[in-house]
C-alpha positions as protocol buffer text, in pm:
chain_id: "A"
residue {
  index: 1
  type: UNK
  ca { x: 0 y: 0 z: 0 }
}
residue {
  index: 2
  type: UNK
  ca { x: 172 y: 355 z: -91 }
}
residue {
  index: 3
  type: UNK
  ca { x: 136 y: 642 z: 144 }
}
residue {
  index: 4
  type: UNK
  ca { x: -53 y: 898 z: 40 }
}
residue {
  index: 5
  type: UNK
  ca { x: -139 y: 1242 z: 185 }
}
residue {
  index: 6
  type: UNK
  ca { x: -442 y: 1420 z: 268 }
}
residue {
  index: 7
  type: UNK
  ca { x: -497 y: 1765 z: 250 }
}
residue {
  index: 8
  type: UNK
  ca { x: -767 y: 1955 z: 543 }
}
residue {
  index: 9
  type: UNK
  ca { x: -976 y: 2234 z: 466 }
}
residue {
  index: 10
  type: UNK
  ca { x: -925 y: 2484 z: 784 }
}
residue {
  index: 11
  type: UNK
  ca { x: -1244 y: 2545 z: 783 }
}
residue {
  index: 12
  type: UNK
  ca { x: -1377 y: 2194 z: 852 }
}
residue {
  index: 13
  type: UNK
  ca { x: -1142 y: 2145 z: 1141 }
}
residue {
  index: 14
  type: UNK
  ca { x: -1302 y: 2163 z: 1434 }
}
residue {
  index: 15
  type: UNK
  ca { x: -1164 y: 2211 z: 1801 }
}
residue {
  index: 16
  type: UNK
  ca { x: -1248 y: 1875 z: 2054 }
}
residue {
  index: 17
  type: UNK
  ca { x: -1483 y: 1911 z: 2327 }
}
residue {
  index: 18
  type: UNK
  ca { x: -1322 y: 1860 z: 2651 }
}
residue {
  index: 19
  type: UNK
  ca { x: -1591 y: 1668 z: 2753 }
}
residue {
  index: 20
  type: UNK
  ca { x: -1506 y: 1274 z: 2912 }
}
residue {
  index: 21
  type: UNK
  ca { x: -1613 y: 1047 z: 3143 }
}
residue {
  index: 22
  type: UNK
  ca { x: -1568 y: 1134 z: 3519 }
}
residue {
  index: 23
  type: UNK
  ca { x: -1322 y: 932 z: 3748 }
}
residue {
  index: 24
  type: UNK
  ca { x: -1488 y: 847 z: 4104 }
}
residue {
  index: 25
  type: UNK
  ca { x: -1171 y: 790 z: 4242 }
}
residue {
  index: 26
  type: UNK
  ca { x: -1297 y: 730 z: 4595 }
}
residue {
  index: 27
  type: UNK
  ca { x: -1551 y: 514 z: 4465 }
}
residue {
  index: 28
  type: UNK
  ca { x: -1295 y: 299 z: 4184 }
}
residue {
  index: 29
  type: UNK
  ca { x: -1556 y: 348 z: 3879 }
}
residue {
  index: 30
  type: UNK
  ca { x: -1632 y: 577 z: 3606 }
}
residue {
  index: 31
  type: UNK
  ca { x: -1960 y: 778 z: 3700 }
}
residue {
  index: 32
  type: UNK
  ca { x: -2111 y: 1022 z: 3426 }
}
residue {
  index: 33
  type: UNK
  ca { x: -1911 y: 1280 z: 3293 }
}
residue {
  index: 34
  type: UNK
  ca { x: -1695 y: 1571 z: 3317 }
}
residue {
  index: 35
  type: UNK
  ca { x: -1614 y: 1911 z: 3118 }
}
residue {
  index: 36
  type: UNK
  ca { x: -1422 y: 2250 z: 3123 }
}
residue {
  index: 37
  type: UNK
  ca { x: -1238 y: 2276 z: 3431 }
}
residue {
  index: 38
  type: UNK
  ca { x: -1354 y: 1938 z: 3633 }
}
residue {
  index: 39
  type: UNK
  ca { x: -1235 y: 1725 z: 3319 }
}
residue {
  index: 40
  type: UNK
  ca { x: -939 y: 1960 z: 3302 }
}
residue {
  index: 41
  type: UNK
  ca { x: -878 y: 1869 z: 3665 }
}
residue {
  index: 42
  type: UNK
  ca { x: -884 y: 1482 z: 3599 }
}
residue {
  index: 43
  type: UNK
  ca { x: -675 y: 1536 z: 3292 }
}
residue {
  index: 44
  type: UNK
  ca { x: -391 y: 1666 z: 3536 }
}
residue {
  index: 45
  type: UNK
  ca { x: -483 y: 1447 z: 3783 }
}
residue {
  index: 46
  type: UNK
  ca { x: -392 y: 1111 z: 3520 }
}
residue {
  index: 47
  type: UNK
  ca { x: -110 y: 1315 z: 3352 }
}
residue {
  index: 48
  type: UNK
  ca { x: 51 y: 1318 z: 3689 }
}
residue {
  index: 49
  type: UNK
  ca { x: -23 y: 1017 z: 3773 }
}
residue {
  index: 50
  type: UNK
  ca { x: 116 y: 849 z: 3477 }
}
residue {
  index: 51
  type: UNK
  ca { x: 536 y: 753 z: 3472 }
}
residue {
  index: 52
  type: UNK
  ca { x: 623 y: 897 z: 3125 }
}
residue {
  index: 53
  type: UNK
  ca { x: 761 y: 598 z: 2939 }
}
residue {
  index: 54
  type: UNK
  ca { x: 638 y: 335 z: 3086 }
}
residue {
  index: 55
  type: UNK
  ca { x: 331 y: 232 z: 2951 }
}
residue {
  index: 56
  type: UNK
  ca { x: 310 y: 137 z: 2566 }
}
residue {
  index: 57
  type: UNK
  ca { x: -51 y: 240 z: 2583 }
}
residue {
  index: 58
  type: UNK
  ca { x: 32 y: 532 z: 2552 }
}
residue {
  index: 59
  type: UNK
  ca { x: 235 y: 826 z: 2362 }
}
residue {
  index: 60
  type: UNK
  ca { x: 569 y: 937 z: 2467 }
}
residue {
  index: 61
  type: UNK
  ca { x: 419 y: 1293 z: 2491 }
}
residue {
  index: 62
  type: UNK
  ca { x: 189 y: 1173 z: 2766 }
}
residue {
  index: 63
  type: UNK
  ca { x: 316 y: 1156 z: 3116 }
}
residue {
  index: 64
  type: UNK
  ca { x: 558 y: 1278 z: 3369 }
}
residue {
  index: 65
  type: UNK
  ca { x: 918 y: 1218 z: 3479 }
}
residue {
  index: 66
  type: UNK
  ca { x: 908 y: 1330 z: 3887 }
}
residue {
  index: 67
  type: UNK
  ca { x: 1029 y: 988 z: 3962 }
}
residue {
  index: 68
  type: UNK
  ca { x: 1351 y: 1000 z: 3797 }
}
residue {
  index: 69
  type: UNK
  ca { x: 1428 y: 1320 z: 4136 }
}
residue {
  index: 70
  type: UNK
  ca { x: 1389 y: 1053 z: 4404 }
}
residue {
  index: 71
  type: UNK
  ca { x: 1730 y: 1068 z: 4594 }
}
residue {
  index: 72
  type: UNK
  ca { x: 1829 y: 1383 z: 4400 }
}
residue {
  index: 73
  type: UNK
  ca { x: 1933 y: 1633 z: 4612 }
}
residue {
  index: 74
  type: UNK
  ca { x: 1700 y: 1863 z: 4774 }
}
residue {
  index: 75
  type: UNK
  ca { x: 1756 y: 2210 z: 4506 }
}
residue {
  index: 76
  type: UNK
  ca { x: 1824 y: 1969 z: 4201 }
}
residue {
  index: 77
  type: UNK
  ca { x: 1505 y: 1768 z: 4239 }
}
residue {
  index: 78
  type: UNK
  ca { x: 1319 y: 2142 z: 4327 }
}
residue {
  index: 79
  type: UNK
  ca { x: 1436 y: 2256 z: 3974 }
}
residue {
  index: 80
  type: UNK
  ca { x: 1368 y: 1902 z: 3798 }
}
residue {
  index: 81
  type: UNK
  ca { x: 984 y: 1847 z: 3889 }
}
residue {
  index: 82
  type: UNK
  ca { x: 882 y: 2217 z: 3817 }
}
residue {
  index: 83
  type: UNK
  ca { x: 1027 y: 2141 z: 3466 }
}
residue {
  index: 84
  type: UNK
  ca { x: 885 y: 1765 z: 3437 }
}
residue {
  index: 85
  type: UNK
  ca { x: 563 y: 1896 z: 3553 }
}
residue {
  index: 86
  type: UNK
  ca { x: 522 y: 2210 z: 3336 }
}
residue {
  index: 87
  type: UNK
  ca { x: 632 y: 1980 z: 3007 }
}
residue {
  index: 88
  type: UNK
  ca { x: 416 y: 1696 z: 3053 }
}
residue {
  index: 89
  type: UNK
  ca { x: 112 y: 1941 z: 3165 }
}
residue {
  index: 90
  type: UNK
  ca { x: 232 y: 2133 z: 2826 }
}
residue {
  index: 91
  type: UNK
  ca { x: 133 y: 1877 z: 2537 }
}
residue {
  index: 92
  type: UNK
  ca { x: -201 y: 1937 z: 2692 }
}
residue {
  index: 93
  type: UNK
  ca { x: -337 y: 2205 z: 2435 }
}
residue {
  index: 94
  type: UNK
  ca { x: -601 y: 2328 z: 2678 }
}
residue {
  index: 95
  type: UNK
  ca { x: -321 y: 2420 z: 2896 }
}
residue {
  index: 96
  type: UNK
  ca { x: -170 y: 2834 z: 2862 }
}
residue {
  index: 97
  type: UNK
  ca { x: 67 y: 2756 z: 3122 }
}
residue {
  index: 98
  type: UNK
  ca { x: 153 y: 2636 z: 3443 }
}
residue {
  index: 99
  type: UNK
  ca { x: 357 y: 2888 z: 3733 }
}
residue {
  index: 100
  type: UNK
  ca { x: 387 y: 2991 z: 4100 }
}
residue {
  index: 101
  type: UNK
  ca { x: 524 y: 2684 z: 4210 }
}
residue {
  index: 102
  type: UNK
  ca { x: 587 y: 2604 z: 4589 }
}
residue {
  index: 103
  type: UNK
  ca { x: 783 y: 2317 z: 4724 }
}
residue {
  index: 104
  type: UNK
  ca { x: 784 y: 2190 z: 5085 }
}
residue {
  index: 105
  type: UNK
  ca { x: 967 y: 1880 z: 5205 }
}
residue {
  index: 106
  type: UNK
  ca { x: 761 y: 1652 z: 5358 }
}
residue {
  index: 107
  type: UNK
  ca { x: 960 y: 1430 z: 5545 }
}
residue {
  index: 108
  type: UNK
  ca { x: 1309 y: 1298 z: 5490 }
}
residue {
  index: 109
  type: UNK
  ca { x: 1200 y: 1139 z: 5125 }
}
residue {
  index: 110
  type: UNK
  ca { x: 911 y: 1312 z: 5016 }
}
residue {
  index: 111
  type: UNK
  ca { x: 866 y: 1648 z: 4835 }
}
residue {
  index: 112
  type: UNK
  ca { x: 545 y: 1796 z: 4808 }
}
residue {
  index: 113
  type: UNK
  ca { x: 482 y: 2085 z: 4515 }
}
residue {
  index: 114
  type: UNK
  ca { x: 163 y: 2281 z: 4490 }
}
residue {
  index: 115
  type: UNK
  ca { x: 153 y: 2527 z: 4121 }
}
residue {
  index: 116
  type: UNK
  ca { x: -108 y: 2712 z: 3961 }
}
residue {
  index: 117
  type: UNK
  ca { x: -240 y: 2554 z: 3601 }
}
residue {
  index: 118
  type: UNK
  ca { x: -328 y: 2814 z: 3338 }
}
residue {
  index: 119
  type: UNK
  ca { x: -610 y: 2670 z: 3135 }
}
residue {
  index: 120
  type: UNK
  ca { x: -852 y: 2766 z: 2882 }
}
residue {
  index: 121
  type: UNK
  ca { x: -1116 y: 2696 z: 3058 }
}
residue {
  index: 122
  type: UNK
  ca { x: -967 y: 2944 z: 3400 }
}
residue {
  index: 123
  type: UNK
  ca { x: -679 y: 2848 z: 3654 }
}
residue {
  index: 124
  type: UNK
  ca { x: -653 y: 2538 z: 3882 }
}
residue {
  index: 125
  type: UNK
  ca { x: -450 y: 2563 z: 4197 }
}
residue {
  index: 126
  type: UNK
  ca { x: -282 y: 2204 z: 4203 }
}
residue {
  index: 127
  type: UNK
  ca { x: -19 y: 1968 z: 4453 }
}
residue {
  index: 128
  type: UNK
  ca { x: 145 y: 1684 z: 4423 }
}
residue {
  index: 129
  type: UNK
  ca { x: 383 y: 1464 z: 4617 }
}
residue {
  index: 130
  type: UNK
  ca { x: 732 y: 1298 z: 4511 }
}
residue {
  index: 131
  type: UNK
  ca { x: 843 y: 1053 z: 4728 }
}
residue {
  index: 132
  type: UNK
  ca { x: 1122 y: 759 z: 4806 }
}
């Protein structure tokens, strides 16, 4: 079979709803569904939770690398997760940006990060742990 290309008309291209099914995480089961900023919440929430890499499922694009910090020292791993978190929340297109990071250490292995998200759909305050 040869490859072939195929050319779009911009004006049929139409932007995807953000619109998916809603994680009941307490609860271990999909329940209705989600849009604007809850499903952008849950979309963070799995992009987070996801070790970049590791999963053929999917892309390489999808993901994070926070776990590669554990042992790092203490200002390394600081700089490392704000930039593993802001490019894996980046391939996100819904995403404008992601700032105001604060880190606390929690313990002798664990790092916890709280940041702002910048979406489309208005700003999520977000936190996340990294630990040993």
């Amino acid at each position: 079979m040869t490859p072939y290309a195929v050319e779009f008309d911009s004006e049929t291209v139409q932007e995807q709803t953000s619109r998916t099914y809603r994680i009941d995480i307490a609860e271990n089961r999909i329940s209705g569904s989600a849009d604007g900023l809850s499903a952008m919440k849950q979309a963070i929430l799995l992009i987070l939770s996801t070790e970049r890499f590791r999963y053929e499922i999917y892309s390489w694009d999808y993901g994070n690398e926070v776990r590669s910090t554990l042992g790092e020292d203490f200002q390394l791993a600081m700089s490392e997760v704000k930039r593993f978190i802001t490019e894996a929340l980046s391939h996100d297109e819904r995403i404008t940006g992601v700032d105001s990071f604060e880190f606390t250490r929690a313990g002798r292995n664990t790092l916890s990060v709280s940041f702002t998200v910048r979406t489309i759909f208005g700003d999520l305050k977000e936190q996340t742990e990294v630990s040993a």
